[in-house]
N, C-alpha and C positions, 0 to 999 in steps of 0.2 A: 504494500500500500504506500503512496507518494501524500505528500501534501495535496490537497483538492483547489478549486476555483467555483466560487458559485458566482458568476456573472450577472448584472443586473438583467430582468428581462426575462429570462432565461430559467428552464427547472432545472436541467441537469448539471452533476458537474464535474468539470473536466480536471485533468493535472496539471498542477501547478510550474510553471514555467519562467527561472527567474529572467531569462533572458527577454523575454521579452513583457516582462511587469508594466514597466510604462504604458506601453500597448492596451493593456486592460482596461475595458472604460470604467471611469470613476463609477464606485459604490459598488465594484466586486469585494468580495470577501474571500480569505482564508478561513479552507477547512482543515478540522481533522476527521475523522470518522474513531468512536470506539473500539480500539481494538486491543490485541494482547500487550503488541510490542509499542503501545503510546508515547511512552514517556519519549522514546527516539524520537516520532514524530510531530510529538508536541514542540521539539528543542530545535527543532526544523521551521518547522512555522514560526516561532516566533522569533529568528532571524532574521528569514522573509520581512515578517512584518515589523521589525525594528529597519531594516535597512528601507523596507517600502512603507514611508510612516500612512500612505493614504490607504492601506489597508488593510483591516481589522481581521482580527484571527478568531474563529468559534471551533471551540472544542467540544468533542460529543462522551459523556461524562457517565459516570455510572457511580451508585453506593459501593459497589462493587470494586468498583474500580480508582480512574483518580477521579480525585474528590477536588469539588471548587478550591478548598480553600489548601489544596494541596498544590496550584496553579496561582495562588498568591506568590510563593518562593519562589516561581517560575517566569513570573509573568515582567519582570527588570524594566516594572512602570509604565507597560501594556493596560489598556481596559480592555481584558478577555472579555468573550461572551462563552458562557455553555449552554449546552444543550441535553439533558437526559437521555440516555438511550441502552439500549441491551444490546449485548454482542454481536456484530454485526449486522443490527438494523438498520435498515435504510435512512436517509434522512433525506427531508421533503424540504424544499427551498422555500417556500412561505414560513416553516417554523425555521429554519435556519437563520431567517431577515426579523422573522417573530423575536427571537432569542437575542440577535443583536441592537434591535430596539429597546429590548426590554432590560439591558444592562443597565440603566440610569443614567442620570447626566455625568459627564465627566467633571472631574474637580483641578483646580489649578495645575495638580503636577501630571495628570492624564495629558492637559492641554498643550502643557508646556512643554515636555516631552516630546508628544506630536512633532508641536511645531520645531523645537529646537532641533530634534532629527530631519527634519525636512529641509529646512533652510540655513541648518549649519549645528554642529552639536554644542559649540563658543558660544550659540547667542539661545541656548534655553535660559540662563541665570538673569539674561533682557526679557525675555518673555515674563518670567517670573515678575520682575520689576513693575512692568507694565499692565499685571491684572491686580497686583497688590497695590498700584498707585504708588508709589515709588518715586522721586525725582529720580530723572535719568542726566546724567554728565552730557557734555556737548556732541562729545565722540559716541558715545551708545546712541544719541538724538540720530548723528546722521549712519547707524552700523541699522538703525531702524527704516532709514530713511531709504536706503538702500535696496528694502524687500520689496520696494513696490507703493502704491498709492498708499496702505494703510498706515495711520498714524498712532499714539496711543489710544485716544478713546473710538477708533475704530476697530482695533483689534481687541477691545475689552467688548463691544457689544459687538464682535463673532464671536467670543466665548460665549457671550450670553444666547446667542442663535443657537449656537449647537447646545448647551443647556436647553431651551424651550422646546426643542424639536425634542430630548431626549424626555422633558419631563410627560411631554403629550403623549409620547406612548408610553411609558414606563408606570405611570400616574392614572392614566385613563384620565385627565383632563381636559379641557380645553383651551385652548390657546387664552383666552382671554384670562379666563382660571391662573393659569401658570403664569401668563406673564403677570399678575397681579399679583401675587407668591413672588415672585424675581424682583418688584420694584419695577416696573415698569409695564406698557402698555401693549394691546392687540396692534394697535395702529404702528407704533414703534416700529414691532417683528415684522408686519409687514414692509412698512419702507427702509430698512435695512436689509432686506431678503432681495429686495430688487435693487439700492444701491451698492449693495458690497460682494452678491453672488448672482447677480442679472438674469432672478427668478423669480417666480411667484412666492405668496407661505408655502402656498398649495403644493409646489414642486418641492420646494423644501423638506416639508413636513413627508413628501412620498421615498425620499432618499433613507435608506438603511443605515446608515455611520454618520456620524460626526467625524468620522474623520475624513470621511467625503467632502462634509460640507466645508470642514478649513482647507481643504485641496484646490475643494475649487475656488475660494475665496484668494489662495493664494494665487491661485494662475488668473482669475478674472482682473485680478488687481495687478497685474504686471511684475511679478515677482524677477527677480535678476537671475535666481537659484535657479540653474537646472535639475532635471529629475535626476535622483538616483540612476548608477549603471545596472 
């Protein structure tokens, strides 16, 4: 058994291929499937998915077997997703997008992580800075200035994006609900969702990972970074 691919779109899924990772359209996932020899391919995926920070790794998990919080020690500041499953069950691509929804929102080092793998691993302790509100030095102003159009309180309410998107499925919410929880507005998530990721809520809210949604925030907004090889 290899690592898997579940493609947006798509039921089945295919093997994972790091070679051509970029290639994959946004808001695929990393699988594993439950099996004897996991832990191997557990330690596989989540290299994958630290070097390709836009996507999220879901492991298919058993009492039996490894256990969630046995993927905590594993997980080197990943937000896994599991999935329950028996011995070589199948696994259905609406619970697999079900599962990665339903992880909750991410929390500052989830986010920062992401993004500091993505755009340089030096400037996750910037990232940090800039959701804790932080003064930043003149040199971090322009090492920020450098990713692309977002500035600080731009890239504080894309965390807040991918938190809202996470709380509505996680939560059984509504958007208005959650943003009113979060400190801010329905209207907000809407005009943020069209200027920082040049989509609807609606598309938003249909995308599986937040780690999509900062991918794409990144590249809509003219990031200097290239992709991972």
């Amino acid at each position: 058994m290899t690592v898997l691919l579940l493609r947006p779109g798509e039921l089945s899924l295919v093997p994972f291929v790091p070679s051509v990772a970029a290639e994959y359209p946004l808001d695929s996932i990393l699988v594993v499937p439950y099996c004897p020899d996991q832990l191997q391919h557990v330690a596989v995926a989540i290299d994958h998915a630290i070097r390709f920070p836009w996507l999220p790794a879901l492991i298919g998990t058993s009492t039996a077997g490894l256990l969630p919080a046995r993927l905590d020690g594993l997980a080197n500041g990943l937000h896994l997703g599991t999935l329950p499953l028996s011995m070589g069950a199948r696994m259905d691509a609406g619970e697999i997008r079900g599962a990665i929804r339903a992880r909750g929102a991410p929390v500052i080092s989830h986010f920062t992580n992401c993004c500091g793998r993505r755009c340089g691993r030096g400037l996750e302790p910037l990232f940090v800075k800039v959701l804790r509100r932080a003064p930043l030095s003149r040199i971090e102003s322009r090492e920020l200035g450098k990713l692309g159009r977002l500035g600080t309180v731009q890239w504080r309410r894309l965390f807040l994006l991918c938190q809202l998107h996470a709380d509505v499925w996680a939560n059984r919410v509504t958007l208005g609900q959650a943003a009113h929880l979060r400190g801010t507005t329905r209207k907000s998530a809407w005009e943020w969702s069209t200027k920082y990721l040049g989509m609807s809520w609606e598309e938003l809210k249909a995308t599986a990972s937040w780690e999509a949604i900062s991918e794409r925030a990144i590249r809509w907004n003219g990031s200097q970074h290239s992709l991972s090889p």
